[in-house]
C-alpha positions as CSV (number, residue, x, y, z in Angstrom):
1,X,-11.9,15.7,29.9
2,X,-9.9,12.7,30.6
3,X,-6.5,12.9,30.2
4,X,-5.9,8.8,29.8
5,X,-8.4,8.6,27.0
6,X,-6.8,6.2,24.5
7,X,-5.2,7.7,21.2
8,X,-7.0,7.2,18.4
9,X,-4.9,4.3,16.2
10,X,-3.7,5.3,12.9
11,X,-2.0,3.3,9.8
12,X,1.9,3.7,9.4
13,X,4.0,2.4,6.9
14,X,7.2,0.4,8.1
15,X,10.6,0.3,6.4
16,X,12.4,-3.3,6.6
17,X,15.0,-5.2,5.9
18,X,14.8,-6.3,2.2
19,X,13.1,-9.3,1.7
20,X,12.0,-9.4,5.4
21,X,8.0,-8.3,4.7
22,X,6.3,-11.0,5.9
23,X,8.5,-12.2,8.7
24,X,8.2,-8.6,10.0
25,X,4.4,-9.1,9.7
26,X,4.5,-12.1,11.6
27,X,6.8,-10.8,14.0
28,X,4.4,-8.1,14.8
29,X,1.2,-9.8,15.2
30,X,2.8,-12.4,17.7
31,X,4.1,-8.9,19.8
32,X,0.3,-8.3,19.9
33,X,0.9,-5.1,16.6
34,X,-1.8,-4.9,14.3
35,X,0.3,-5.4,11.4
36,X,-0.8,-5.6,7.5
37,X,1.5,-6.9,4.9
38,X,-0.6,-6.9,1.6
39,X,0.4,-9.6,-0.9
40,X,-0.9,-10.9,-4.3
41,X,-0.6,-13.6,-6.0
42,X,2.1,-14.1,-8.6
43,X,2.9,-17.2,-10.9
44,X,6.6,-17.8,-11.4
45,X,8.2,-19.7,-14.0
46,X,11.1,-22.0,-13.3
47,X,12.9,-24.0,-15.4
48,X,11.3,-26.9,-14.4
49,X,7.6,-25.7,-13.6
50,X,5.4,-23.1,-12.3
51,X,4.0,-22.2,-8.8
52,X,1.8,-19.4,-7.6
53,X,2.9,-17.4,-4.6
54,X,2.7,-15.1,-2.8
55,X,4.7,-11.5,-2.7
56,X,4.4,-8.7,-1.1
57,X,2.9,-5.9,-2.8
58,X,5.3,-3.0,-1.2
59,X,8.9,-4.3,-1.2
60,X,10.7,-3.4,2.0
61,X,7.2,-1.6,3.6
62,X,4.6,-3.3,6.1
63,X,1.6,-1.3,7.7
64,X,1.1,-1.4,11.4
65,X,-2.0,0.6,12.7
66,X,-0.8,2.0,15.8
67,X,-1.1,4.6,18.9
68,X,2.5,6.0,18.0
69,X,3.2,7.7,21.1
70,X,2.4,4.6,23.2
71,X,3.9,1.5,20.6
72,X,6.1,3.1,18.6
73,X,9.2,1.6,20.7
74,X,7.6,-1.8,20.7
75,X,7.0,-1.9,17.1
76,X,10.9,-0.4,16.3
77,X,12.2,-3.5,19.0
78,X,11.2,-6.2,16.0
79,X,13.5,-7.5,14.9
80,X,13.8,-7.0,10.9
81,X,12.1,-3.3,11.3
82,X,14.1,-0.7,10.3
83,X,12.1,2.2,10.6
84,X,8.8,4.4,9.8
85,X,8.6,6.0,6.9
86,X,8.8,9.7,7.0
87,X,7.2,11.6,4.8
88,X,7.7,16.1,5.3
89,X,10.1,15.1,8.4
90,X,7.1,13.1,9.9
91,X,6.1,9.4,10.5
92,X,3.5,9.2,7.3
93,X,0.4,8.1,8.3
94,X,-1.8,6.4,5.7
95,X,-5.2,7.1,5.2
96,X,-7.7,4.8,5.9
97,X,-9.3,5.1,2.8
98,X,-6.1,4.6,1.2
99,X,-5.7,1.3,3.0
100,X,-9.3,0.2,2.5
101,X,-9.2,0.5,-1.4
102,X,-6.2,-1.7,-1.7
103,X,-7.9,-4.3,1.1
104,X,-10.8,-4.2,-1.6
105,X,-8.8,-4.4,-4.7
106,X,-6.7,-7.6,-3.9
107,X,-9.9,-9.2,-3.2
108,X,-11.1,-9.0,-6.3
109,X,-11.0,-11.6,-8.7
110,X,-7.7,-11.5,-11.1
111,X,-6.3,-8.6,-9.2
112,X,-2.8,-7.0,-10.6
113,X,-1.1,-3.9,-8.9
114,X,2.2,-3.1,-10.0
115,X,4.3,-1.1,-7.8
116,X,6.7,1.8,-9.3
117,X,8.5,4.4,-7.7
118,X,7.0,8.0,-8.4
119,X,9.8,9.6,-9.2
120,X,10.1,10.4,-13.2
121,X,6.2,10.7,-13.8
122,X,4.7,13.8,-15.1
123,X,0.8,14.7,-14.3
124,X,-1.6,15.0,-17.5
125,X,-4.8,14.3,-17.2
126,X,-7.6,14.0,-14.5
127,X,-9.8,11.5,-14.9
128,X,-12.8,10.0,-12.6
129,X,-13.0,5.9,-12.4
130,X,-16.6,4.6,-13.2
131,X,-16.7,1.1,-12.3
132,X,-14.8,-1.2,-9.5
133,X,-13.8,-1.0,-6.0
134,X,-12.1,2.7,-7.3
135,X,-15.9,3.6,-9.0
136,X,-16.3,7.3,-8.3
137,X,-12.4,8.2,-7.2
138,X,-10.5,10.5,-9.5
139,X,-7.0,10.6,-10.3
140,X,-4.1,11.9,-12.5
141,X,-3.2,9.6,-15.4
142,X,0.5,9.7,-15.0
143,X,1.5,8.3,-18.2
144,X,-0.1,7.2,-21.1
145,X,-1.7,3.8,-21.9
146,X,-3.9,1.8,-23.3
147,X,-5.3,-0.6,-20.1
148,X,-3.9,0.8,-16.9
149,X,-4.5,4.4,-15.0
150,X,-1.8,5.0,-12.2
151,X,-3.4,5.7,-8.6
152,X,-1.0,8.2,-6.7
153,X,-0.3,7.3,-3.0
154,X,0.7,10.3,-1.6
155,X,1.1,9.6,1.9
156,X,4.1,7.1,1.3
157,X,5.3,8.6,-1.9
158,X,4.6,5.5,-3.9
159,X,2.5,4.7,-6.9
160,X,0.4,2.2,-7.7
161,X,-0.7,0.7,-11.0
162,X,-4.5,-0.3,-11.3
163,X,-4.9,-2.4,-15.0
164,X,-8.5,-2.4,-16.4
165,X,-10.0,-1.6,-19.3
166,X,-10.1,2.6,-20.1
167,X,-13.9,1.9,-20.9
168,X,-14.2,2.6,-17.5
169,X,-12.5,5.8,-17.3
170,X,-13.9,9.4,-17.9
171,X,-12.0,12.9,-17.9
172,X,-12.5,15.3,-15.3
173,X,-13.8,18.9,-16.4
């Protein structure tokens, strides 16, 4: 077997400086990085009127999908990246899957994620999604509610809110 065979890339999560997503992003693609900074939408009110614009989803993270033996030094020279996230004393890498549903979700018409920490929440009950980009995945309702189900990412120890209607929702036996 070839010993130069190229690693296979894999998604990382990136710690930066606050406020510093989507300069980071930029930063990496023009180094060449396959970088991913996912943002939505958001209308803000002013005193004076209203825009739409755009925010990053993850506050302080950006995804790079990387070989990280061969560009992890490149990717820790931008400037504005402060390091990967760790996750069991190792860089967390994200699952494709995991990456892929939110690609799909914040193409979808009226999308809304809300981002929370997932520290505090207890599980209760497991439930399988029937309709959506999420159709057929199950997961832990985290807390209750009326219109929103709470997707656990585990591999960067954040949670992410999902709102749509508990009609499409059934329990898990």
């Amino acid at each position: 077997m070839n010993s130069s065979t190229p690693a296979e890339k894999k998604w990382f999560a990136l710690y930066t400086k606050p406020r510093w997503e989507k300069k980071v992003h930029e930063r990496l693609l023009r180094e060449g990085i396959d970088s991913w900074c996912p943002v939505q939408k958001i209308k803000k009110q002013w005193s004076d009127r209203k825009k739409i614009v755009e925010e990053p989803l993850f506050r302080s993270y950006v995804f790079v999908k990387i070989d990280y033996i061969t560009e992890r030094l490149a990717v820790l020279m931008v400037d504005g990246v402060l390091n990967f996230v760790h996750y069991l004393k190792k860089p967390a890498i994200i699952k494709n899957e995991e990456i892929e549903n939110i690609q799909c979700y914040l193409n979808e018409k009226d999308a809304v994620i809300e981002m929370r920490e997932l520290e505090g929440f207890k599980a209760d009950t497991k439930v399988k999604i029937t309709q959506g980009v999420f159709m057929d995945k199950e997961g832990t309702i985290l807390r209750e509610g009326k219109k929103k189900v709470y997707v656990q990412l585990e591999s960067i120890g954040q949670l992410m809110v999902v709102e749509f209607s508990v009609a499409h929702l059934e329990a898990v036996r």
